[in-house]
C-alpha positions as CSV (number, residue, x, y, z in Angstrom):
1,X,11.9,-7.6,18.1
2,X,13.6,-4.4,19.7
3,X,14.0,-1.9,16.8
4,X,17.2,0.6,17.6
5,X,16.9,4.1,16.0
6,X,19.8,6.3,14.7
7,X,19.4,9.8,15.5
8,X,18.7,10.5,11.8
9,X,16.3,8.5,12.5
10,X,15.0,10.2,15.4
11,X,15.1,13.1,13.6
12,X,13.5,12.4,10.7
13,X,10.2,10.7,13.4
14,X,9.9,14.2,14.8
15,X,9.6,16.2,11.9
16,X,7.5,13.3,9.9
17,X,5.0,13.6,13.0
18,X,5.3,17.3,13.3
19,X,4.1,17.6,9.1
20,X,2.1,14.7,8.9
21,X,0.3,14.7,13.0
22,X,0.2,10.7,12.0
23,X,2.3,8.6,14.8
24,X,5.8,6.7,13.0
25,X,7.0,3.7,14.7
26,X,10.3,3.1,12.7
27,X,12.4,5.1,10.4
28,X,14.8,4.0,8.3
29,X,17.4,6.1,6.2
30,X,17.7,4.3,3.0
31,X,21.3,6.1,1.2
32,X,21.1,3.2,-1.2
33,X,17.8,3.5,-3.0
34,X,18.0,8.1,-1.8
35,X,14.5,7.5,0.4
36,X,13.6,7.5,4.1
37,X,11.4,4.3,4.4
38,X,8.8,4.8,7.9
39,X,6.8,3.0,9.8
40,X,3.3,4.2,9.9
41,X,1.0,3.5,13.4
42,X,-1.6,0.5,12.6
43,X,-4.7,3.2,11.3
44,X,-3.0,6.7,10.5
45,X,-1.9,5.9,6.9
46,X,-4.5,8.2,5.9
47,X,-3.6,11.1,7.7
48,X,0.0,10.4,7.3
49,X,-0.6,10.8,3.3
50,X,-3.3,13.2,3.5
51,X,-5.7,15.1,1.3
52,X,-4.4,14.0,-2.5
53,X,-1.0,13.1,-1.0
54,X,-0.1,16.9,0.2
55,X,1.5,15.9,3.8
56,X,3.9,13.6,2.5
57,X,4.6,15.6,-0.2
58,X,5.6,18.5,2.0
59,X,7.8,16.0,3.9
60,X,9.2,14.9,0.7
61,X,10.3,18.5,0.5
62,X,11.7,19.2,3.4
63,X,13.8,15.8,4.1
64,X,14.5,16.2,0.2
65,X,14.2,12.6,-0.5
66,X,12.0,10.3,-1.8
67,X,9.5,9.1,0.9
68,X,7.9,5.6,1.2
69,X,5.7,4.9,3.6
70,X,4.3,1.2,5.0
71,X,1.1,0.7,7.9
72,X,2.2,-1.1,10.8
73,X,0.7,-4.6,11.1
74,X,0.4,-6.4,14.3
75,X,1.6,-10.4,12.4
76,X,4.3,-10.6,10.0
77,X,1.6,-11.8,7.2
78,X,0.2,-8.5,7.4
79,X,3.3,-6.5,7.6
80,X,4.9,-7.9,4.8
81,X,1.3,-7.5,2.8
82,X,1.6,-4.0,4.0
83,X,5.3,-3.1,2.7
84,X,4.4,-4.8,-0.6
85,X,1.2,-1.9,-1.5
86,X,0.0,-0.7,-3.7
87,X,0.6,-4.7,-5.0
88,X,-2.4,-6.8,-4.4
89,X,-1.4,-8.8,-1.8
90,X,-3.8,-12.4,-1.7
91,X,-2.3,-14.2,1.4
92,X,1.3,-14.2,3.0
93,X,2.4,-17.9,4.5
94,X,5.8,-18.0,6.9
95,X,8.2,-21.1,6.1
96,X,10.3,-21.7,8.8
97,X,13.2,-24.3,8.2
98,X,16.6,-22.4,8.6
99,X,15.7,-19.5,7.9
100,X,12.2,-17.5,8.4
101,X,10.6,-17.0,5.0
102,X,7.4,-14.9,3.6
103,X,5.8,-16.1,0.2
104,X,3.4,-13.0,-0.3
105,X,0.7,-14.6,-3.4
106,X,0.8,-11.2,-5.4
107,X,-1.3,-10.3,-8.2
108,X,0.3,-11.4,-11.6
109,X,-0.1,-7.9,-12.9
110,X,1.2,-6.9,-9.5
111,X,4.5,-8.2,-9.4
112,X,6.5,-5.5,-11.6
113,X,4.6,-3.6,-8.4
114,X,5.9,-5.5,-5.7
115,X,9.4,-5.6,-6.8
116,X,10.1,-2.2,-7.9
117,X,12.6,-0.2,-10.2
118,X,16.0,-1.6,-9.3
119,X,14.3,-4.0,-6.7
120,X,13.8,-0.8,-4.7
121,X,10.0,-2.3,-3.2
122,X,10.7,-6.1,-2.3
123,X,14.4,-5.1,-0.4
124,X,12.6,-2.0,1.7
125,X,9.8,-4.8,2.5
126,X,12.4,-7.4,3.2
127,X,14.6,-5.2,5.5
128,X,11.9,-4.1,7.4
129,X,10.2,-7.2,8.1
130,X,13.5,-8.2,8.7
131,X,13.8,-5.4,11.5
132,X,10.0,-6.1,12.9
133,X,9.6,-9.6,12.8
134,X,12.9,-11.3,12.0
135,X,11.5,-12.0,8.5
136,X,14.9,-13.2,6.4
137,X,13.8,-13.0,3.2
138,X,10.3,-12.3,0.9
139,X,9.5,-14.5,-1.8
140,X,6.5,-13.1,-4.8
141,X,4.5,-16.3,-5.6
């Protein structure tokens, strides 16, 4: 799926790579839930965060919003696991009848996790496996 980037967006990439030196793949400008939701390169989570969470702290700072950040995934099972963490994520199985469907097995202890404060979590995983893979909806199992 062709993602289409607002120049927000754009901007946001630039200075998230520029603070961070980790690559971003998506960005997404969340006015909702006040947080800019990006896309992490498969293997640079690490140096996106960085030492005790001081990079994306400092780009917390200067976009002045709250920052959430999920690992690409080459599948939709392990994109979806991805936008759900820190929630132990067991296994992720598509349904596809009219709709395409995740149902992400998440840790019982997990789930307040996996959904969020306000649903905050499961509708910024939802609408970005929406935007990747043309996931229509996440169901916790």
């Amino acid at each position: 799926m062709r993602v289409t980037l607002s120049d927000e967006a754009r901007q946001h990439i630039a200075l998230f790579e520029d603070v961070t030196g980790a690559s971003a793949v998506d960005c997404v400008v969340d006015e909702t839930h006040d947080q800019v939701l990006f896309v992490v390169a498969a293997g640079e989570m690490g140096q996106a965060i960085g030492p005790d969470g001081r990079r994306v702290n400092r780009l917390e700072d200067r976009i002045g919003e709250d920052v959430e950040l999920v690992e690409d995934a080459p599948t939709p099972e392990g994109f979806v696991a991805n936008a759900l963490a820190p929630a132990a994520v067991y296994n992720v199985t598509l349904s596809e009848n009219d709709d395409l469907v995740a149902y992400a097995e998440v840790d019982h202890a997990d789930h307040g996790a996996a959904i969020g404060v306000n649903g905050r979590n499961i509708e910024a995983a939802k609408r970005l496996a929406n935007r990747h893979f043309d996931v229509d909806d996440i169901q916790l199992t």
